[in-house]
KETORKOL-947662 format. One record per atom (N, C-alpha, C): x, y, z; residue in three letters. Coordinates in steps of 0.2 Angstrom, whole numbers, plus 5000, padded with zeros to 4 digits. Layout:
<nodes>
XYZALA
...
</nodes>
This chain:
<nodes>
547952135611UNK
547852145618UNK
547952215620UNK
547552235624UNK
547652315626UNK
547752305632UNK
548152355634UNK
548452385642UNK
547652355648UNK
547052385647UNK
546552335652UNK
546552265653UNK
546952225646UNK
546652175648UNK
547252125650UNK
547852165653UNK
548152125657UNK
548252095664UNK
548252035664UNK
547851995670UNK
548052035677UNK
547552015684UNK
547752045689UNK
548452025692UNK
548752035695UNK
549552015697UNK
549852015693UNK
550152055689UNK
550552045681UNK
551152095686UNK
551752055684UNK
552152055685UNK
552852095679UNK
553052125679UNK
553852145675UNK
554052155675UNK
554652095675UNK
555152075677UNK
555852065674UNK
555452155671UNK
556552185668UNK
556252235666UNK
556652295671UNK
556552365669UNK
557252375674UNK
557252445673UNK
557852485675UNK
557752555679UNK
558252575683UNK
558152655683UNK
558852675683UNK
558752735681UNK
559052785681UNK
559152855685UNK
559452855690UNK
559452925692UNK
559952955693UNK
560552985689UNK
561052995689UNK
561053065691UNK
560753095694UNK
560853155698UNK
560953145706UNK
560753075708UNK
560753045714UNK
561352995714UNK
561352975711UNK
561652875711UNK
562352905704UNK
562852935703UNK
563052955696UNK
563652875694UNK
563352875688UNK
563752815685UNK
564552805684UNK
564552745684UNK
565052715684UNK
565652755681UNK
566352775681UNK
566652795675UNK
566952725669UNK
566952665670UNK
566952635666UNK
566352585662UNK
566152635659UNK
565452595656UNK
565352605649UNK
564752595644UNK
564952595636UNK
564552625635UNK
564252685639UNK
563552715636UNK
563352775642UNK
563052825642UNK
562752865646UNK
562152875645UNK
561452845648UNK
560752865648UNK
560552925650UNK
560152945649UNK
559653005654UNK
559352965657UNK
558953025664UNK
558653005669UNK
558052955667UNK
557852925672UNK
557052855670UNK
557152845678UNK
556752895681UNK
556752895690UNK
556052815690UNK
556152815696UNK
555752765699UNK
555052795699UNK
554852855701UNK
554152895699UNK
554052885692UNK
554452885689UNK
554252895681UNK
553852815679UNK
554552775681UNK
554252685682UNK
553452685683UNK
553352695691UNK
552752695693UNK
552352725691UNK
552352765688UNK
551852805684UNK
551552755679UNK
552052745674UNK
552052685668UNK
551552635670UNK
551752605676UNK
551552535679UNK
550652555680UNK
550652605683UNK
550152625686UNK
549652605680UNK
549852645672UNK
549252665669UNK
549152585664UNK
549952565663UNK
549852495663UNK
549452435665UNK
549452455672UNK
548952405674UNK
549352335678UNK
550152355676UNK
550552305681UNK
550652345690UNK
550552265691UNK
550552265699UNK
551052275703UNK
551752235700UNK
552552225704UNK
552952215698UNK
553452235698UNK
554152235696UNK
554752185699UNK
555252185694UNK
555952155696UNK
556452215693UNK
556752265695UNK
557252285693UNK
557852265690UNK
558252285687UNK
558852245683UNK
559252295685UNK
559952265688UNK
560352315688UNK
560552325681UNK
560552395680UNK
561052405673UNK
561952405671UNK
562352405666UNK
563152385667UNK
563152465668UNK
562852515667UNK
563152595667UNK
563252605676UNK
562852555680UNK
563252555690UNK
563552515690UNK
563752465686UNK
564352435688UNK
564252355692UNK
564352355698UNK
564352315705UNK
563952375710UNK
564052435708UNK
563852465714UNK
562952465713UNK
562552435718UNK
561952435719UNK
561652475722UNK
561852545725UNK
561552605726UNK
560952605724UNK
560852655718UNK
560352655715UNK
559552605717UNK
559852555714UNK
559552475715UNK
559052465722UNK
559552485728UNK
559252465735UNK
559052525732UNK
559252575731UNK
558652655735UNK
557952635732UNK
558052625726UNK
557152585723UNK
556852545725UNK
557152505728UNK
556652435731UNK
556552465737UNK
556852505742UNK
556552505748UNK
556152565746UNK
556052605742UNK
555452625740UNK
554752605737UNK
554852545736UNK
554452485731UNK
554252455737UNK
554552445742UNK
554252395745UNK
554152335742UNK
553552295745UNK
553552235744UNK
552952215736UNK
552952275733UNK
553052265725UNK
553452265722UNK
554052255725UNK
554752265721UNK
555452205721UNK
555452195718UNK
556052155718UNK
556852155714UNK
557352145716UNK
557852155713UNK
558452115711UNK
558852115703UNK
559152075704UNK
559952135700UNK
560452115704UNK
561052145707UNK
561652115701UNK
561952165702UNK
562752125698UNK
563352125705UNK
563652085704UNK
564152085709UNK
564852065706UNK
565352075712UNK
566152045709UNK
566151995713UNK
566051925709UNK
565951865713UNK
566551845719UNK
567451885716UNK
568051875719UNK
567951905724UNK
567451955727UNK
567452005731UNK
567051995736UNK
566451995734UNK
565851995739UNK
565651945744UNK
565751965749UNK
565651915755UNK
564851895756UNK
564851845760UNK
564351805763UNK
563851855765UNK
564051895770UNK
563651945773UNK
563452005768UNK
563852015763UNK
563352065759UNK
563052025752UNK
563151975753UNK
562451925747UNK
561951935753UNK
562051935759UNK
561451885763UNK
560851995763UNK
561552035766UNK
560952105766UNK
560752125758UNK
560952095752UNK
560552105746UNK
560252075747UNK
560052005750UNK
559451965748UNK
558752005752UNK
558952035759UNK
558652055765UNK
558252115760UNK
558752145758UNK
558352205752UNK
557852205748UNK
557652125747UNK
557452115740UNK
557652075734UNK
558552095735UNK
558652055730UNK
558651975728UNK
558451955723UNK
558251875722UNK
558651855716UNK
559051905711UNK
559451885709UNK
560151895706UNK
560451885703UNK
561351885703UNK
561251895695UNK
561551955692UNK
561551955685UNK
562051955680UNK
562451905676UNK
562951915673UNK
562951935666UNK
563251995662UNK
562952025659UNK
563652015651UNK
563551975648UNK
564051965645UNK
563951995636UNK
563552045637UNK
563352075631UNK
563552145629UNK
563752175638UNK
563952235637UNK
564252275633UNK
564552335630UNK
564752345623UNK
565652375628UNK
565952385624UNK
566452405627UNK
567052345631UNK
566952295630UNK
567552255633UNK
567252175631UNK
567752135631UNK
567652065629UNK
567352025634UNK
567051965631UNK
566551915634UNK
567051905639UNK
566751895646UNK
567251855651UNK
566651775652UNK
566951725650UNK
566451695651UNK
566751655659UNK
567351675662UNK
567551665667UNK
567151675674UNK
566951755672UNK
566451795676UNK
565651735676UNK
565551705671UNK
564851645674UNK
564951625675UNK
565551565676UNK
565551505680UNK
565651535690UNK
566451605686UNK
566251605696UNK
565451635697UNK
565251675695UNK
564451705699UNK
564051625699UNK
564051585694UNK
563851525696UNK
563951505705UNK
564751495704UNK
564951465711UNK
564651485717UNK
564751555717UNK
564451595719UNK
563951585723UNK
563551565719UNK
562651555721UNK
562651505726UNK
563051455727UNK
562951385728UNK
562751405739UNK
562351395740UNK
562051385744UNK
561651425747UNK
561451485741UNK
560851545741UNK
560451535739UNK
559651575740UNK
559151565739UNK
559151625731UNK
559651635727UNK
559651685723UNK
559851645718UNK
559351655711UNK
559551645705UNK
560051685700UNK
560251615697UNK
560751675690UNK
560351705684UNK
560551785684UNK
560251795676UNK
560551815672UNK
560651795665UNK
561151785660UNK
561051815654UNK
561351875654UNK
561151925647UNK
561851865643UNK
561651865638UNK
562251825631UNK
561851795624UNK
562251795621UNK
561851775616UNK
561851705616UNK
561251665612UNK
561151595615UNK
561551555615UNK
562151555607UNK
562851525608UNK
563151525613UNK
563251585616UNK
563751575622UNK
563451525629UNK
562751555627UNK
562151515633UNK
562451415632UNK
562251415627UNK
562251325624UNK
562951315624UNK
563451355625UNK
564051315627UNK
564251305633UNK
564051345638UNK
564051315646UNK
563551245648UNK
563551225643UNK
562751185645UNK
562851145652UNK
563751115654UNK
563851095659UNK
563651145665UNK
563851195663UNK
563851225671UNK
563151225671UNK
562551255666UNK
561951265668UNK
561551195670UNK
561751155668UNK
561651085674UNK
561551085679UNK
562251085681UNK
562551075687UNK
562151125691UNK
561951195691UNK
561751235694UNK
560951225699UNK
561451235705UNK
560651225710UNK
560251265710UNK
560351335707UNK
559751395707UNK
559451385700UNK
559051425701UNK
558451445693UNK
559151485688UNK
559151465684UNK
559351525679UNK
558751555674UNK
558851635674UNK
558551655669UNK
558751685664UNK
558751655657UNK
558951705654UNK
558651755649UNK
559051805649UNK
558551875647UNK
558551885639UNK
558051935638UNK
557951935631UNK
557851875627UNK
557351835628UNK
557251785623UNK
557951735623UNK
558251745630UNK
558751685628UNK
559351715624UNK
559351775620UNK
559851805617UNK
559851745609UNK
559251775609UNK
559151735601UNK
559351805596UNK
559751765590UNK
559951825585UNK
559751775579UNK
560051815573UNK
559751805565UNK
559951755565UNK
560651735567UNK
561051655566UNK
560751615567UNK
560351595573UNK
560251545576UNK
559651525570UNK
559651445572UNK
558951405568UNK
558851345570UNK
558451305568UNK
558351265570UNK
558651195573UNK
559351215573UNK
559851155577UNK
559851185583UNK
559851275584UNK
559951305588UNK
559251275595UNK
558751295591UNK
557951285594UNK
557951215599UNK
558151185594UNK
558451095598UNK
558951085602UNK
559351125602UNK
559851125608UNK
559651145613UNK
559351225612UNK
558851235618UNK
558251205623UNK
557851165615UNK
557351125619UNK
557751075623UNK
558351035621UNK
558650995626UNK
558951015631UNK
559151065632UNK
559451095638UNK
558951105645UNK
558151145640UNK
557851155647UNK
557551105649UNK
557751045647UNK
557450985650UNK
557950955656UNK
558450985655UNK
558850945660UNK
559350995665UNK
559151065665UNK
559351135668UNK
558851165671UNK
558951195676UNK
558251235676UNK
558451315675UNK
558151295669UNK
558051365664UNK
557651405665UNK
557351455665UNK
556851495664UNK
557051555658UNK
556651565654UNK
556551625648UNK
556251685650UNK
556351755647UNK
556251825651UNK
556051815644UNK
555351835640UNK
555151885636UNK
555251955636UNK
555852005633UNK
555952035634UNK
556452065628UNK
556252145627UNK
556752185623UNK
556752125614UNK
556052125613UNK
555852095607UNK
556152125600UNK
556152205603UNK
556552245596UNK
557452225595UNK
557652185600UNK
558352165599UNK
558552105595UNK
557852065593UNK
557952015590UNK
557852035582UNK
558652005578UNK
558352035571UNK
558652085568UNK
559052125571UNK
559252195571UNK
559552205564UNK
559852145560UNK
560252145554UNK
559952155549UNK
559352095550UNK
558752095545UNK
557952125544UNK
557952175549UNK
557352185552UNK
556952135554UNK
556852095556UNK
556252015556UNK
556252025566UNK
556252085568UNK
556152085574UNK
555452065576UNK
554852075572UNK
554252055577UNK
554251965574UNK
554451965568UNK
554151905567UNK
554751855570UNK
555351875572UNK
555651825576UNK
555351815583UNK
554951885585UNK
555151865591UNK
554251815592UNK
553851835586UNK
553351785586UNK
553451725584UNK
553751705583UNK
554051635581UNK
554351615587UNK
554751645591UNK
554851625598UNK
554651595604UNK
553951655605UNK
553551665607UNK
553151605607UNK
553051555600UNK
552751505603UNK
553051435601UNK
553951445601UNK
554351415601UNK
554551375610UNK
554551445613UNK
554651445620UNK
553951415621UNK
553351425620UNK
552851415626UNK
553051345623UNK
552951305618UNK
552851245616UNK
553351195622UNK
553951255623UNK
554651175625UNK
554551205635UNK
554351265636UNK
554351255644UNK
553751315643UNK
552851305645UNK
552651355648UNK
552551375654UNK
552851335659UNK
552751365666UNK
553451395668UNK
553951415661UNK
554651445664UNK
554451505660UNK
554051545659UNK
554251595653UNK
553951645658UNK
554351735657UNK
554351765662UNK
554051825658UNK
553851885657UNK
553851945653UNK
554252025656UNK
554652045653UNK
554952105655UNK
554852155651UNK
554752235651UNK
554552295647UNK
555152285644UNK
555852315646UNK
556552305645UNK
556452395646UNK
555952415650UNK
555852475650UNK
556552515655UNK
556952555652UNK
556652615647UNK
556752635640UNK
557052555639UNK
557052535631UNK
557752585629UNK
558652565634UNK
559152605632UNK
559252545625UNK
560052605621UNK
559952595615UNK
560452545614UNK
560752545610UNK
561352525607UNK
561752525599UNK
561952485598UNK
562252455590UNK
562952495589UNK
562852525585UNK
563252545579UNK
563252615582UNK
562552645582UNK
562652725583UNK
562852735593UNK
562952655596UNK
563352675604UNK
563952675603UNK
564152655599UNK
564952645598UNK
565152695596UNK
564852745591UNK
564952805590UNK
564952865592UNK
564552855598UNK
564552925601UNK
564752935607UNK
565053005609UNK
565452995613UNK
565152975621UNK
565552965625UNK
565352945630UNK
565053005635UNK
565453075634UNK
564953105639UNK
564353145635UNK
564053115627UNK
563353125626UNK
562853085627UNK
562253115629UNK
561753075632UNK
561553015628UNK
561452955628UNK
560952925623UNK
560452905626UNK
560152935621UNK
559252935617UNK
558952855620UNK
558252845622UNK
558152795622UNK
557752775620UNK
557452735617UNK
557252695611UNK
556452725611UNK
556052745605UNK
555552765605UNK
555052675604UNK
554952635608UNK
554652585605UNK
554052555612UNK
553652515609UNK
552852505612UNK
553152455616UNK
553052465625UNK
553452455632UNK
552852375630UNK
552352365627UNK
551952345629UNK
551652275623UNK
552352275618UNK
552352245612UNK
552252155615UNK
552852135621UNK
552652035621UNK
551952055623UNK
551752065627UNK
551052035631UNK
550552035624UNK
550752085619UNK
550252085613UNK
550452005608UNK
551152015609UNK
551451965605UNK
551151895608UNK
550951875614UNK
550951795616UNK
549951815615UNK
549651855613UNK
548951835610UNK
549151825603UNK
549551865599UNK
549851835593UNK
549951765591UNK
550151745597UNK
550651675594UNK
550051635597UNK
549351645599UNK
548851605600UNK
549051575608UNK
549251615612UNK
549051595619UNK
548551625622UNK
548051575624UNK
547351615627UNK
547351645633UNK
546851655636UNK
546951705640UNK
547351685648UNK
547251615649UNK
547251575655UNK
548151555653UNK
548251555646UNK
549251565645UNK
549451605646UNK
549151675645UNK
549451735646UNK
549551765652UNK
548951745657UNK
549051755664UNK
549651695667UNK
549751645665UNK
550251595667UNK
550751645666UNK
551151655660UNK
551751695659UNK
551651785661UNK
550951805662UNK
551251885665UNK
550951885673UNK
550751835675UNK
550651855682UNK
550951775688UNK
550651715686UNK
550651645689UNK
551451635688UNK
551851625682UNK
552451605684UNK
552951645687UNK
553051715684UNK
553551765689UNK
553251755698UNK
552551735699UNK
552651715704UNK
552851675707UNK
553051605706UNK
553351555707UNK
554051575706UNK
554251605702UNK
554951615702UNK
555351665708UNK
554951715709UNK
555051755716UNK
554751735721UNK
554451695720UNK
554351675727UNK
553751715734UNK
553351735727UNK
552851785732UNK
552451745736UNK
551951795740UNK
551651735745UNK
551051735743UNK
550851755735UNK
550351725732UNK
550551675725UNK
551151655727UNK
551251605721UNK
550951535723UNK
550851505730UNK
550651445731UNK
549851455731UNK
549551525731UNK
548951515735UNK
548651515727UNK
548851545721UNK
548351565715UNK
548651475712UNK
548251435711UNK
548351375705UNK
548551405699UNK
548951355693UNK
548751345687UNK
548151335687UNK
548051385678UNK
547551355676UNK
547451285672UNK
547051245673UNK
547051185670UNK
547251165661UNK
546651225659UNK
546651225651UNK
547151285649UNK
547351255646UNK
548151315642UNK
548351285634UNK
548151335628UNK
548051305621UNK
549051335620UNK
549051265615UNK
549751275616UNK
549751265606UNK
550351325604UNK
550251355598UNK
550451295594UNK
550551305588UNK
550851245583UNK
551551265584UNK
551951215584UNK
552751225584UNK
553051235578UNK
553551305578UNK
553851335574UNK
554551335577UNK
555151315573UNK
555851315574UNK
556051405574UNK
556651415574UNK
556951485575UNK
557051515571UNK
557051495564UNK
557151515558UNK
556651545553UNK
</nodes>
């Protein structure tokens, strides 16, 4: 697939900014990026050929959505945002001017580097949601995913979760089946997204993430979402090491690797516009979600477990 031939409406829905000259980060966080201004975004998007965006707040602001808003009301109504918040903290009337801003979703991020899982922190932003129109999104790895399975039942909003679900080497195909059970009876949504994090031990990043790719479409194709993970911040081993007030580097890798990856895995053209323009719409809730149909005919790959 080349950058032309992705569908009209293509939506991506997980990128970041950064403008720490304007907005400066958090003092408790596990990493310092360089600047990824919102021009810089736009620009990208332009030559791409995407039309709208979802911003992700990142863990380096914290709670504080600064940043976040100043984007979207520059974005207007190409733009969309999803927030992190302190679920003990936030009142009614600041979820309700997040939502007024744009925001459509609530992030819990339990992958961060620098402090311990709080799996405490998902059930309250669960709670949390209970009576908004804002979904949960859920950075963790799939283990951690497939052990709440109660609460992501019980959950009345969409949950998304990010990065392929936070699939890693471990997982297989008991893993693959828990999952397929789960989206049957949650409502789940998958984020293609940040493909190079999958695999990192054994390098098998593209071919897990093409294995997934048509793992996912086979168990939910009208939930799968596609994000750049752009501006591609780093991690592992070399964040741990370096110090906090030096810059980290961010990832030299092709912003534009799933959309090529789901013609890979044999989804034709009418699947690919499902997953990069058609379902982020329904998920957001734009006001060409009811107006564009599914396409009827959608080829659906041969099934492959995670292994």
């Amino acid at each position: 697939m080349t950058v032309a031939q992705l569908p009209a409406g293509t939506w991506d829905t997980h990128v970041h900014v950064f403008e720490p000259d304007r907005f400066p980060y958090a003092e408790k966080r596990s990493y310092t990026p360089g600047a990824a201004t919102l021009d810089d975004l736009c620009e990208r998007h332009r030559r791409w050929g995407v039309a709208s965006c979802v911003l992700v707040q990142p863990s380096v602001y914290g709670t504080d959505n600064a940043c976040l808003l100043d984007a979207l009301s520059r974005l207007g109504p190409a733009g969309r945002g999803v927030a992190v918040i302190d679920p003990t903290k936030v009142s009614d009337e600041a979820l309700a001017d997040l939502e007024a801003a744009g925001v459509v979703g609530l992030r819990v991020n339990l992958v961060a580097s620098g402090g311990p899982t709080d799996q405490s922190l998902f059930r309250r932003t669960v709670q949390r949601l209970v009576g908004s129109s804002l979904f949960l999104q859920v950075y963790a790895p799939l283990s951690t995913i497939l052990a709440q399975r109660a609460e992501l039942e019980t959950a009345d909003r969409p949950v998304v979760l990010d990065h392929f679900a936070g699939a890693e080497d471990a997982d297989d195909a008991k893993a693959s089946q828990s999952l397929s059970d789960l989206v049957r009876t949650a409502p789940i949504w998958i984020k293609l997204s940040a493909d190079y994090r999958i695999g990192q031990a054994t390098s098998r990043s593209e071919t897990g993430a093409l294995d997934l790719v048509a793992s996912f479409w086979q168990m939910m194709p009208d939930r799968l979402i596609w994000g750049s993970d752009w501006p591609h911040t780093g991690g592992g081993a070399t964040r741990r090491a370096r110090p906090l007030d030096e810059i980290e580097p961010f990832r030299q890798v092709y912003s534009l690797s799933v959309p090529q990856l789901l013609a890979d895995a044999g989804l034709d053209e009418a699947a690919r516009r499902r997953v990069l323009a058609l379902n982020p719409a329904k998920l957001l809730r734009t006001a060409d979600a009811s107006a564009v149909p599914y396409d009827a005919a959608v080829a659906v790959p041969t099934s492959r477990s995670f292994s």
